[in-house]
N, CA, C and O atoms as CSV, one atom per row, in Angstrom:
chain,resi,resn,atom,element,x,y,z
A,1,UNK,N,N,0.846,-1.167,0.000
A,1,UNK,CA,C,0.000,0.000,0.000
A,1,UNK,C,C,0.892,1.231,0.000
A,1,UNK,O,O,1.785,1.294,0.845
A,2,UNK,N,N,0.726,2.213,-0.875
A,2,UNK,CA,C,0.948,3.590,-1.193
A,2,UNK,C,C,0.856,4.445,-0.150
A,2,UNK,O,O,-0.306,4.414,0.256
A,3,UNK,N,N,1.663,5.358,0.617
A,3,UNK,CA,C,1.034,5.642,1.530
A,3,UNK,C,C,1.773,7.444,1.050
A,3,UNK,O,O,2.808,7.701,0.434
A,4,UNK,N,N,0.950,8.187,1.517
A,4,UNK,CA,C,0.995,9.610,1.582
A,4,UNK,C,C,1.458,10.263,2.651
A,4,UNK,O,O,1.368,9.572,3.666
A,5,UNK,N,N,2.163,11.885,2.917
A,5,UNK,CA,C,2.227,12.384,4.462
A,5,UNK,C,C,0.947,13.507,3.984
A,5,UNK,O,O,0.581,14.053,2.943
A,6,UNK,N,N,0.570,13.475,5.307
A,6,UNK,CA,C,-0.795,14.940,5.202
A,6,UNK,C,C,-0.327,15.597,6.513
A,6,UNK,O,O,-0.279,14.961,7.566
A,7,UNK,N,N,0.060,17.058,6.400
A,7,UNK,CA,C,0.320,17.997,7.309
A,7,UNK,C,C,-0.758,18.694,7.926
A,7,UNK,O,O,-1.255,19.501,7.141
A,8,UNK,N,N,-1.328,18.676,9.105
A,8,UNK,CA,C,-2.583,19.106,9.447
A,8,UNK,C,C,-2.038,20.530,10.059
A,8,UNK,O,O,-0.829,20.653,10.256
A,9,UNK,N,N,-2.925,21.581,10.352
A,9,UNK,CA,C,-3.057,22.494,11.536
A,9,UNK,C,C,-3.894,22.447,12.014
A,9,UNK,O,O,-5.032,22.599,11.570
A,10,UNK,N,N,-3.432,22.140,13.428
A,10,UNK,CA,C,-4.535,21.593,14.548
A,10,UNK,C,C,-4.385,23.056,15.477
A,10,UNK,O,O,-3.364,23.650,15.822
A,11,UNK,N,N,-6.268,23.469,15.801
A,11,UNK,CA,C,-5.959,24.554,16.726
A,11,UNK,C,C,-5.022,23.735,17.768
A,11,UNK,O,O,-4.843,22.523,17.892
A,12,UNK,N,N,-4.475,24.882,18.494
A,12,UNK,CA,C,-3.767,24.826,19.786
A,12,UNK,C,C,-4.331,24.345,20.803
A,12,UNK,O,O,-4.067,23.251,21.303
A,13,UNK,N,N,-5.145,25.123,21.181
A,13,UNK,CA,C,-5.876,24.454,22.921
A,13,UNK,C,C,-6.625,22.805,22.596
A,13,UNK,O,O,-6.629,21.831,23.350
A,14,UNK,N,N,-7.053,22.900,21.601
A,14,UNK,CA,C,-7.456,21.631,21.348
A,14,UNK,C,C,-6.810,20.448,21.295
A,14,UNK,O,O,-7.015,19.344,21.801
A,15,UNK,N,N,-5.640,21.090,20.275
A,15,UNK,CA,C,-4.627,20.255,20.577
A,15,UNK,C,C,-3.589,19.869,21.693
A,15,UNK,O,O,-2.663,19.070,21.552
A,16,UNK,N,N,-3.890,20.538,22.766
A,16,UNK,CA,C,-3.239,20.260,23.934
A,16,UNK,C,C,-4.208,19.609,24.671
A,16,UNK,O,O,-3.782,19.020,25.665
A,17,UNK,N,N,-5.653,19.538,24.413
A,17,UNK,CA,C,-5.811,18.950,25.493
A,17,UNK,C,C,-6.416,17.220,25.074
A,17,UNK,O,O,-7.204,16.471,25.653
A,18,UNK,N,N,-5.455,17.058,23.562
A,18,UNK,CA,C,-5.891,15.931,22.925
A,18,UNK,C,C,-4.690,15.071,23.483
A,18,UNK,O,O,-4.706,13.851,23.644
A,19,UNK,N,N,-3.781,15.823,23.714
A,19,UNK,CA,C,-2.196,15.425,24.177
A,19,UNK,C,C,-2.264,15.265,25.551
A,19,UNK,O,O,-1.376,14.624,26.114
A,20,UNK,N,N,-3.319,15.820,26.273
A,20,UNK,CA,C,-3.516,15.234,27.464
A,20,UNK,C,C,-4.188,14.086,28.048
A,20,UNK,O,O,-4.139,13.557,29.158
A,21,UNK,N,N,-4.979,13.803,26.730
A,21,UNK,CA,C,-6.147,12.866,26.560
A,21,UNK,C,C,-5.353,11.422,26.648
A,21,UNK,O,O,-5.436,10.516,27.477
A,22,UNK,N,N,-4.465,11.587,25.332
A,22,UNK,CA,C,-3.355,10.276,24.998
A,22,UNK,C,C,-2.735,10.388,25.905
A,22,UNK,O,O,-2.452,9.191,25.954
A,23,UNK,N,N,-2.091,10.901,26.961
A,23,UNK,CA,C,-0.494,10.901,28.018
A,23,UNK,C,C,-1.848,9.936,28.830
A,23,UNK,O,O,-1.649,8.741,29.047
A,24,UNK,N,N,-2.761,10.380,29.102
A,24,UNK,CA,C,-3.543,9.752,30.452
A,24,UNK,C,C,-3.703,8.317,29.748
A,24,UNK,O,O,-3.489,7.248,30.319
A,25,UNK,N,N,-4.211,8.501,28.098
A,25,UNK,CA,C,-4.869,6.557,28.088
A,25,UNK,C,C,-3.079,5.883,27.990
A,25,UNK,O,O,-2.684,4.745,28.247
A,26,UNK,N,N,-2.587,6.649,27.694
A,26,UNK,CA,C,-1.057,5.901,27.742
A,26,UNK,C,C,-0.787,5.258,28.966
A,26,UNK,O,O,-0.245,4.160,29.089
A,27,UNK,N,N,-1.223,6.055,29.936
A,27,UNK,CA,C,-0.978,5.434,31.737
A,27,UNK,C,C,-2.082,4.489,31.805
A,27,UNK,O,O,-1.920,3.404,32.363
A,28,UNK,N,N,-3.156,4.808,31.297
A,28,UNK,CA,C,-4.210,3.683,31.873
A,28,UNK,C,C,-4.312,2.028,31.166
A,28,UNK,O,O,-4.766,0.997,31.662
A,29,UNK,N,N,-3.578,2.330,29.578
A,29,UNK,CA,C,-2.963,0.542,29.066
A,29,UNK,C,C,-1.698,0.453,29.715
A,29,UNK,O,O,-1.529,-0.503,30.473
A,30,UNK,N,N,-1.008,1.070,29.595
A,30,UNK,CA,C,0.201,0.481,30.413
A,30,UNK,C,C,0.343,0.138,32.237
A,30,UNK,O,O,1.314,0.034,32.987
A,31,UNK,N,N,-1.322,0.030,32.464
A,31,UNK,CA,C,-1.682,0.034,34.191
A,31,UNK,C,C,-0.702,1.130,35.479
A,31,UNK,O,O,-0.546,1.129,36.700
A,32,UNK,N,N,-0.426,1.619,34.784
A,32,UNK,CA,C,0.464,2.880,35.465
A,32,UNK,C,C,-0.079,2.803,37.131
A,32,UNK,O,O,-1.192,2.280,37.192
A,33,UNK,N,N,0.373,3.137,38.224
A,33,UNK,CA,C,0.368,3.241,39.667
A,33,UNK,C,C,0.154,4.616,39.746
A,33,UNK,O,O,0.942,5.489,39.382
A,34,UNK,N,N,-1.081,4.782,40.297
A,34,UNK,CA,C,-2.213,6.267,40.572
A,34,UNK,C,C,-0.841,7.527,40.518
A,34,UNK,O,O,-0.841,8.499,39.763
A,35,UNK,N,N,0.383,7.144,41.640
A,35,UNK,CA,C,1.119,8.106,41.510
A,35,UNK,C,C,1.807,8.670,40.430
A,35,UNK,O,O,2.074,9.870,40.481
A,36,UNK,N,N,2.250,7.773,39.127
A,36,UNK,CA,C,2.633,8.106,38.026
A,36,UNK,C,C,1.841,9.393,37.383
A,36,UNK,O,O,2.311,10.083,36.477
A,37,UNK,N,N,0.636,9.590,37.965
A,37,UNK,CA,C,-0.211,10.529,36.841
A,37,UNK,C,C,0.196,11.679,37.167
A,37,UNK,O,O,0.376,12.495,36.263
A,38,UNK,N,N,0.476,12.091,38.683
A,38,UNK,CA,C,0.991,13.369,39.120
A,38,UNK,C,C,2.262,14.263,37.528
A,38,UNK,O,O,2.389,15.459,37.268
A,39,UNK,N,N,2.924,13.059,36.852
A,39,UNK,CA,C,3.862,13.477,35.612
A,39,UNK,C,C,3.155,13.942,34.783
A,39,UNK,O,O,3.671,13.906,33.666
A,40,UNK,N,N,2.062,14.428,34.827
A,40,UNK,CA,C,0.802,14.613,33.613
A,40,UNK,C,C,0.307,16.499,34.157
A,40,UNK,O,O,-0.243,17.395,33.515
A,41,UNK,N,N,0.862,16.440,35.684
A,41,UNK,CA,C,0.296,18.032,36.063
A,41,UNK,C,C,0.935,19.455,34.540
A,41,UNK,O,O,0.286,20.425,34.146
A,42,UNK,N,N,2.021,19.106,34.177
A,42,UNK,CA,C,2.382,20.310,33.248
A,42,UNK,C,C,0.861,20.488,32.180
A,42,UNK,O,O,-0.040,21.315,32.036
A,43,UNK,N,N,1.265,19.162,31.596
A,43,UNK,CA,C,-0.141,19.041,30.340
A,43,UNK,C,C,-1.142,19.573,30.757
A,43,UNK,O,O,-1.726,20.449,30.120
A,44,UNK,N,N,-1.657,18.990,32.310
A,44,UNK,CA,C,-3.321,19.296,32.748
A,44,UNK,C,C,-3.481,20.985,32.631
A,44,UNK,O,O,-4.433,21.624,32.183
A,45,UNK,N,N,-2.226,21.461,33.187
A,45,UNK,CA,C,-2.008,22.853,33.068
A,45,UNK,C,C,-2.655,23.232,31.892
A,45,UNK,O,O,-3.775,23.611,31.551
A,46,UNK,N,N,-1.235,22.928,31.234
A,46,UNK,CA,C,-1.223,23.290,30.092
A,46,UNK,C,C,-2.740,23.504,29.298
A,46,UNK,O,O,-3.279,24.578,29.028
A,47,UNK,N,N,-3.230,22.143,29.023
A,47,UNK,CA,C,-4.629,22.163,28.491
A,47,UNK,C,C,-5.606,23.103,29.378
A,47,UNK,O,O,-6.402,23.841,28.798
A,48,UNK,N,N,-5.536,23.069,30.765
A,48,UNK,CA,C,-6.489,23.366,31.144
A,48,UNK,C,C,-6.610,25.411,31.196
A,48,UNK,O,O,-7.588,26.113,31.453
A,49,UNK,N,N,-5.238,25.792,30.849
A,49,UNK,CA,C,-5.380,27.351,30.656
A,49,UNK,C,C,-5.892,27.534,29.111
A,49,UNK,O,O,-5.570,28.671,28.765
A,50,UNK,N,N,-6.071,27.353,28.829
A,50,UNK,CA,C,-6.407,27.439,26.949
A,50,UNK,C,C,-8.297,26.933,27.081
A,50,UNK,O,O,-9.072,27.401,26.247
A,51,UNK,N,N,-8.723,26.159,27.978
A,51,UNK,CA,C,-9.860,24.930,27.491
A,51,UNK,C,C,-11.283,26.065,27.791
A,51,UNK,O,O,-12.412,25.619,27.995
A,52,UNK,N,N,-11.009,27.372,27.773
A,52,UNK,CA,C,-12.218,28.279,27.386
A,52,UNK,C,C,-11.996,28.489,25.934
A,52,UNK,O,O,-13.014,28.902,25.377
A,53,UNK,N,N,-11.126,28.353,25.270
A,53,UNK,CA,C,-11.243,28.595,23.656
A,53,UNK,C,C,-11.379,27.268,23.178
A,53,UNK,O,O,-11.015,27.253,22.002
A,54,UNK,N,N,-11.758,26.094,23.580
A,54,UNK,CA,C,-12.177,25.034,22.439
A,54,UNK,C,C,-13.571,25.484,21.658
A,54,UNK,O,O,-13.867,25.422,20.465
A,55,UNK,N,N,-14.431,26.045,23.010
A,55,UNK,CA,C,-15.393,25.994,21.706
A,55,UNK,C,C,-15.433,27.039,20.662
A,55,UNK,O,O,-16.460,26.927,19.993
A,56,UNK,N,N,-14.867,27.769,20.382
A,56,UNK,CA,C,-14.450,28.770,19.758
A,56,UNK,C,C,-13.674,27.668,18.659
A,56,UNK,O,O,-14.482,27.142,17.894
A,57,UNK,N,N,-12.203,27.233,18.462
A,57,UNK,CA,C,-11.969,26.217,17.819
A,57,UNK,C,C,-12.864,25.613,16.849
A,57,UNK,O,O,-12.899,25.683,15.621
A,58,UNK,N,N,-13.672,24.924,17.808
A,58,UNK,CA,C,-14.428,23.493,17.501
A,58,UNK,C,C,-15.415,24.358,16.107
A,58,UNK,O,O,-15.917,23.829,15.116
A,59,UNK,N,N,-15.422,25.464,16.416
A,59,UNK,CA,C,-16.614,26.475,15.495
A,59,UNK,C,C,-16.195,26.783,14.152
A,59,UNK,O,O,-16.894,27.048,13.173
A,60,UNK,N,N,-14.513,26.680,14.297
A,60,UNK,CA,C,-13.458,27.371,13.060
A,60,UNK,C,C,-13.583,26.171,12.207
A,60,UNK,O,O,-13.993,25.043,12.477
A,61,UNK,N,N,-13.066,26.757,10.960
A,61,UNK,CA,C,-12.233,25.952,9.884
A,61,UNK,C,C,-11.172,24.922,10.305
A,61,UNK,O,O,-10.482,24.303,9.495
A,62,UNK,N,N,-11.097,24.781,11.740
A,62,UNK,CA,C,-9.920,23.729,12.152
A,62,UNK,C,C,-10.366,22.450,12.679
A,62,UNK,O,O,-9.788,21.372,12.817
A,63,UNK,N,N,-11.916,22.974,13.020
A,63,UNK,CA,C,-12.540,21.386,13.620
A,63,UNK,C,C,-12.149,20.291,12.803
A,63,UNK,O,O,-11.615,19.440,13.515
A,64,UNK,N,N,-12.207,19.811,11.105
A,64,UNK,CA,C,-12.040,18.617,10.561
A,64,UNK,C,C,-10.359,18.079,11.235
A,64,UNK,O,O,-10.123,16.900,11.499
A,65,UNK,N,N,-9.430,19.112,11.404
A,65,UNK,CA,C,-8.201,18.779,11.436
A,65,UNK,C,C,-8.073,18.372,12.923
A,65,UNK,O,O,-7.119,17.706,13.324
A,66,UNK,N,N,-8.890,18.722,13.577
A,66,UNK,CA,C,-8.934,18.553,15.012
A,66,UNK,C,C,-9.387,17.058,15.436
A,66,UNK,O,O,-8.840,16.418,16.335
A,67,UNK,N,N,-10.369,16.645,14.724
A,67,UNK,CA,C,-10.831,15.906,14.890
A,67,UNK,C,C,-9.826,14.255,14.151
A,67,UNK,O,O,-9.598,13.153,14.649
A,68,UNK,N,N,-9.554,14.743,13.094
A,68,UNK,CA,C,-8.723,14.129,13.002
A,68,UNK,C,C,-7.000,13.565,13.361
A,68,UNK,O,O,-6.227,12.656,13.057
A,69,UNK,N,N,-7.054,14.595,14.065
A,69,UNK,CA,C,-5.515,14.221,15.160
A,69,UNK,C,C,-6.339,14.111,16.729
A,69,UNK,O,O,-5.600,14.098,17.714
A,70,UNK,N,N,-7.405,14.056,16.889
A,70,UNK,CA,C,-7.986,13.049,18.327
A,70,UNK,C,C,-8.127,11.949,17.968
A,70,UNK,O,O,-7.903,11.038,18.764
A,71,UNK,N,N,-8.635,11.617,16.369
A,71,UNK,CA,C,-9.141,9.988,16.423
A,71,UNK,C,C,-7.434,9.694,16.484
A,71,UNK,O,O,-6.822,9.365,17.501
A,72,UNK,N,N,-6.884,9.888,15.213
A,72,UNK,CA,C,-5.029,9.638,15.208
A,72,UNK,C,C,-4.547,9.460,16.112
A,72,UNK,O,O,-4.024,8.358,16.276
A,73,UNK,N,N,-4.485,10.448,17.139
A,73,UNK,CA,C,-3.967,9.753,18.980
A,73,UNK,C,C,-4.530,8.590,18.977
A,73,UNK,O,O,-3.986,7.535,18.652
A,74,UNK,N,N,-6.085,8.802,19.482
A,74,UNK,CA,C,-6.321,7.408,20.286
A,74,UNK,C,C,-6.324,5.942,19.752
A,74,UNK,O,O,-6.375,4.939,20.464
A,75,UNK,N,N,-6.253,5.974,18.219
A,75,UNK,CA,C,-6.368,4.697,17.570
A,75,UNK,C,C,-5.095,4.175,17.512
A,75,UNK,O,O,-4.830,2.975,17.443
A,76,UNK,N,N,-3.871,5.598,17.557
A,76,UNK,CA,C,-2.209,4.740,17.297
A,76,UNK,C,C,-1.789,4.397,18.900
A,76,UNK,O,O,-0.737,3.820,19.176
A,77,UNK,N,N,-2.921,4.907,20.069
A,77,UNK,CA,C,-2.550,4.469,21.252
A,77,UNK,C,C,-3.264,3.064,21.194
A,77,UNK,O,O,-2.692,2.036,21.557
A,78,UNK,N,N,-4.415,3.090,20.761
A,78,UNK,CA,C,-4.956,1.912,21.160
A,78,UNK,C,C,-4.285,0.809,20.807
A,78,UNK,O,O,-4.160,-0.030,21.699
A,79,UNK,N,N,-3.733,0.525,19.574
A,79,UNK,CA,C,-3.633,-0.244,18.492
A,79,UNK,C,C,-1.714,-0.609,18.985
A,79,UNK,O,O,-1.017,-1.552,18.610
A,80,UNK,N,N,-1.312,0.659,20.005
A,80,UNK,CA,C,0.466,0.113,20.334
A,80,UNK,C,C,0.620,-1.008,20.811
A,80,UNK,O,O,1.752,-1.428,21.051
């Protein structure tokens, strides 16, 4: 199979808090110990100062690209 690269632009806040989404299911297949998650406080930050502009985002011309680097996380997490 032929395969292509496709360069997306993913809003920002969205995209951080898709990156927070995957760091957490990353801990929860790999059965991670409750304390490991505390390594996740920068991200939670991170996502969580931005997460009044998703819906703003979600409204733009960026939702298809958005959406498509959330499924992309969770299916190349699921599937590791």
């Amino acid at each position: 199979m032929e395969k292509v690269d496709v360069v997306l632009s993913v809003p920002k806040e969205g995209k951080e808090v898709v990156d927070l989404l995957d760091a957490v299911l990353e801990k929860v297949l790999a059965k991670a110990e409750m304390q490991t998650y505390l390594e996740l406080v920068d991200e939670f930050v991170k996502a969580a100062e931005g997460v009044q502009n998703i819906k703003e985002e979600i409204a733009s011309d960026g939702k298809d690209e958005l959406a498509a680097y959330l499924v992309h996380k969770v299916l190349s997490r699921l599937v590791s």
